[in-house]
N, C-alpha and C positions, 0 to 999 in steps of 0.2 A: 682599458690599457691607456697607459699616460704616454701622449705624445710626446716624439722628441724633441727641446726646443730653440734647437737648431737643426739647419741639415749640411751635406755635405762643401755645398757652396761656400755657406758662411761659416762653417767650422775653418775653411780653407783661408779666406779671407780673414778670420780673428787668426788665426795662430801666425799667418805670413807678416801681418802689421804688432800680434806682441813680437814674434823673434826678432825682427825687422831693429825693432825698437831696444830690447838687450842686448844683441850684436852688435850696435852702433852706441849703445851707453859705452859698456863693458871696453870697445875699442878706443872711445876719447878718454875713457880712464886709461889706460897702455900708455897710449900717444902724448897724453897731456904730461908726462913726467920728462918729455924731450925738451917741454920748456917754448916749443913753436907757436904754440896757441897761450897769449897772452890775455885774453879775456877771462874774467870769471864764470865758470861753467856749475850749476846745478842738475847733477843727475839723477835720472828720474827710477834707478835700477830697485827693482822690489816694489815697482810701482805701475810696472808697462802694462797689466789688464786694462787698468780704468784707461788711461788714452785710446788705447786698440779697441778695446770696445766703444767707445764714444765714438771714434774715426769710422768703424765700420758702421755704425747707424745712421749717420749722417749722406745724405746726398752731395755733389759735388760742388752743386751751387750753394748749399746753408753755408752761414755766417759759425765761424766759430774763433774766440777769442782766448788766446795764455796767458799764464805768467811766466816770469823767471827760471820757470822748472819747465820749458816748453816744450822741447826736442821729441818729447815721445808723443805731443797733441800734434804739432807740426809732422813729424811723418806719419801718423796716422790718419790726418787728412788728404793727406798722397802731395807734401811737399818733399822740393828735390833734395835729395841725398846732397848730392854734388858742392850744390848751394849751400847748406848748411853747414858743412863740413868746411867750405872757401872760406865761410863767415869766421867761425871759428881760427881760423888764421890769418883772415885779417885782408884777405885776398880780394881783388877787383870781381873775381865771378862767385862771390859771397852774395846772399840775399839783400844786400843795402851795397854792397861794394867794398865792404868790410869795416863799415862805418858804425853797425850797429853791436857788432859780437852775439855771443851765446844766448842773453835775457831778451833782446828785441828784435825776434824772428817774425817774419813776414813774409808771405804767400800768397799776396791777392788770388791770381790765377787760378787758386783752387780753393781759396772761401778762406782759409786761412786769413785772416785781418791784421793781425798784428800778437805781439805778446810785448809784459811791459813788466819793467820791476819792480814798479811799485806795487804794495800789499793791496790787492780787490783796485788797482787803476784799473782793470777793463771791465769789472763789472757791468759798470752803467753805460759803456759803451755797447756792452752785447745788447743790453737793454736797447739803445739807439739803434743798434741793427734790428731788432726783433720790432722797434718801431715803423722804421722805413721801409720795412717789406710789407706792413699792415697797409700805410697807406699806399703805398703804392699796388695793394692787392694782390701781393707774389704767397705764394705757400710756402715760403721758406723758412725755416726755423734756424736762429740764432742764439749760441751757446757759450755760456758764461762759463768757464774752468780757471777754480781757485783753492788754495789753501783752509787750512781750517780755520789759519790766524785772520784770514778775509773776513771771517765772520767776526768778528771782533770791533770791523770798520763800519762808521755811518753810513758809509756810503751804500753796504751790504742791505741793510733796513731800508733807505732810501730807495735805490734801486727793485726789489722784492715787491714794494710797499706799490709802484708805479708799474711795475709788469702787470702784476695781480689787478689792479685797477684797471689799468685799460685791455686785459686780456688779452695779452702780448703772445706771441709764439715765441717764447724763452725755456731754456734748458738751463738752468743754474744748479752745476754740478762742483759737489766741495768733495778736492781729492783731502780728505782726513788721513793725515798720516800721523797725526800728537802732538807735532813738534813745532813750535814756533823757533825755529833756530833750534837752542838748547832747553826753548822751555816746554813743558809738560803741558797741556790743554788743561789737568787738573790744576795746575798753579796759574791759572786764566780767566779759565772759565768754571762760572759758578755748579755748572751742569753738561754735561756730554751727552746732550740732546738735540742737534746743529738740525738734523732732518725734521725735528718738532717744530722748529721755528717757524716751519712754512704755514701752519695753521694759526698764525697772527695775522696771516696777510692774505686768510683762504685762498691757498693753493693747497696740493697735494703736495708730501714730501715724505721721503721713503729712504732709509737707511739700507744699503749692500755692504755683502761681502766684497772687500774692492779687489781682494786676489784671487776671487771665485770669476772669471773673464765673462762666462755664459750668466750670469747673475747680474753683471753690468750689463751686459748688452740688452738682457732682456727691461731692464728699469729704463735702459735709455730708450731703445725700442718704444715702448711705450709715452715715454715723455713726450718725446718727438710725434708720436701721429696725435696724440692730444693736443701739442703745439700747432702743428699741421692743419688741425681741423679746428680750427677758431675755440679750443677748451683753455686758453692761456697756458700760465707757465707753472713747472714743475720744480722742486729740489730734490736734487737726487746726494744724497751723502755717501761716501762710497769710502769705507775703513782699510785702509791700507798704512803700508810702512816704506820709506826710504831704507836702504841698507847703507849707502856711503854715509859722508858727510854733508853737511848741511850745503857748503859749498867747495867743491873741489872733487878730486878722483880718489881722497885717500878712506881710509878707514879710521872713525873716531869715537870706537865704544870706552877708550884707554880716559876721553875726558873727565868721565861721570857723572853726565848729563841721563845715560842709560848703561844697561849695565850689559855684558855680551852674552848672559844668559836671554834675555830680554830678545835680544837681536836674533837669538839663534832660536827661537821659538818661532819668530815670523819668519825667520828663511826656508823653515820645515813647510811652510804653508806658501811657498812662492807659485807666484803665478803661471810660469809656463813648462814646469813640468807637472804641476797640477790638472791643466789643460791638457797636456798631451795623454795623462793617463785616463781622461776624460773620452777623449775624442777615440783613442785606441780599444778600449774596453766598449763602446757605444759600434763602434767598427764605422766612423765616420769619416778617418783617414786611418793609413796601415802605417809601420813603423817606417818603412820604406819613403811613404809619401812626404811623413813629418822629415827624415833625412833628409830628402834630396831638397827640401823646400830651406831648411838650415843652411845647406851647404850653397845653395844657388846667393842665397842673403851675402852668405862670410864672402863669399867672391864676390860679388856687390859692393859691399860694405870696405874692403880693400881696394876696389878698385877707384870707390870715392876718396879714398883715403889717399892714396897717390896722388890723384888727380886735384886734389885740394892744397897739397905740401909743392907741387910743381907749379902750379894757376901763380900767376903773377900780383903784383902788388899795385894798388891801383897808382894811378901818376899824383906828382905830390902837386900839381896843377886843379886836382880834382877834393884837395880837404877842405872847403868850406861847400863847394858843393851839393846843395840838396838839405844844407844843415839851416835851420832858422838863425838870423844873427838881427836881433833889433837893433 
């Protein structure tokens, strides 16, 4: 008999940090049409396994580093709602003080490092963390989260090419969702084989179902204690899809970049009622449980929501503040 490979704990913890994560996409799309939050926002909806699973394998002290598409990596390391939500309006009790917006979210307090808009800029920073924990003799593993267009950059090779050498505790996971903006990976890349890459630079590297949540977890799972225990670094590729637009809360199948047949093939396969028919059918939580766990988030999630539209604006004493000015 094949064991299950999860249990009830961490079914409870991945499905809290995916709902967590669409309840809070789903609501800055609503909100963002009021016009209050003036940053550009990339949502990460039709994609919240791969963060929830990544967050949930991770310890509280590992390093883990975004991009621009950050919000579902940032709360699934257990950064604040509150924060994030102030940020996005621009408000004093925002993670930077509303200096940074949506793409440059930051959580030290709980491993969170930073997220950044440039294409693969924190790559080789994870790398720096996954270095500094070596020498310093810590068992903490540090995790690179990027796009598939990341692969594309030097810096990708460069970085890879240096973990693998010195036997880093690194996690370098590429959320693949296709899309460079409007463009196709096929009009890219010569091959759609990003997880093969890592056998240039011997490492392991392992392609997921990225909407299948217990399939990432267990890839990460695994990354991570081979991190952990001095076997270096891992790539983990994980196939997934955006459902919005590339940037913004609207819907943009009308461009024809993709087509909404296309779209609506991968919404049949989303992540978190996927999971719930998973976790229901296994008898790992009851319908009941998955409810009240929904509804505890939406009250949550509201109550950031107020509390981010009322939080004050920081003083106008305080904008160069913290900012570098050579």
């Amino acid at each position: 008999m094949t064991s299950m490979p999860i249990d009830t704990t961490q079914a409870r913890a991945l499905y809290t940090k995916l709902v967590l994560i669409r309840e809070v996409e789903e609501l800055i799309a609503h909100a963002y049409a009021e016009q209050q939050m003036r940053c550009p926002t990339h949502l990460c909806v039709g994609q919240e396994a791969v963060p929830a699973a990544v967050g949930t394998a991770l310890r509280p002290d590992d390093y883990i580093f975004g991009t621009y598409r950050g919000h579902g990596i940032y709360l699934a390391k257990g950064g604040s709602l509150r924060a994030m939500l102030a940020e996005l309006y621009g408000k004093a009790a925002g993670v930077t003080r509303g200096k940074s917006g949506s793409m440059q979210l930051i959580a030290p307090e709980v491993g969170f490092l930073c997220a950044s808009a440039l294409v693969g800029g924190t790559i080789p920073i994870a790398v720096g963390g996954g270095l500094a924990a070596k020498m310093r003799g810590e068992d903490r593993v540090s995790v690179a989260v990027f796009g598939d267009a990341a692969t594309e950059e030097g810096v990708f090779h460069e970085a890879m090419n240096f973990a693998s050498l010195k036997k880093l505790p690194v996690v370098f996971v590429c959320e693949n969702n296709f899309f460079a903006v409007y463009t196709h990976i096929s009009a890219r890349q010569c091959a759609d084989n990003i997880y093969q890459r890592a056998a240039a630079y011997d490492m392991h590297g392992v392609r997921v179902d990225g909407n299948d949540i217990v399939a990432v977890y267990e890839a990460m799972r695994e990354a991570v204690a081979v991190a952990r225990n001095g076997g270096g670094p891992t790539l983990i590729e994980a196939r997934t899809y955006r459902w919005r637009e590339h940037c913004g809360p609207n819907w943009d199948n009308d461009l024809g970049y993709r087509s909404a047949e296309e779209a609506k093939n991968w919404m049949q396969q989303e992540p978190v009622k996927r999971f719930e028919r998973f976790v229901t059918e296994a008898r790992l939580l009851s319908a009941d449980e998955l409810r009240t766990i929904r509804e505890r988030i939406v009250e949550e999630a509201a109550e950031a929501l107020t509390f981010a539209k009322n939080s004050p604006f920081p003083d106008a004493c305080e904008l160069l503040t913290g900012v570098y000015a050579p």
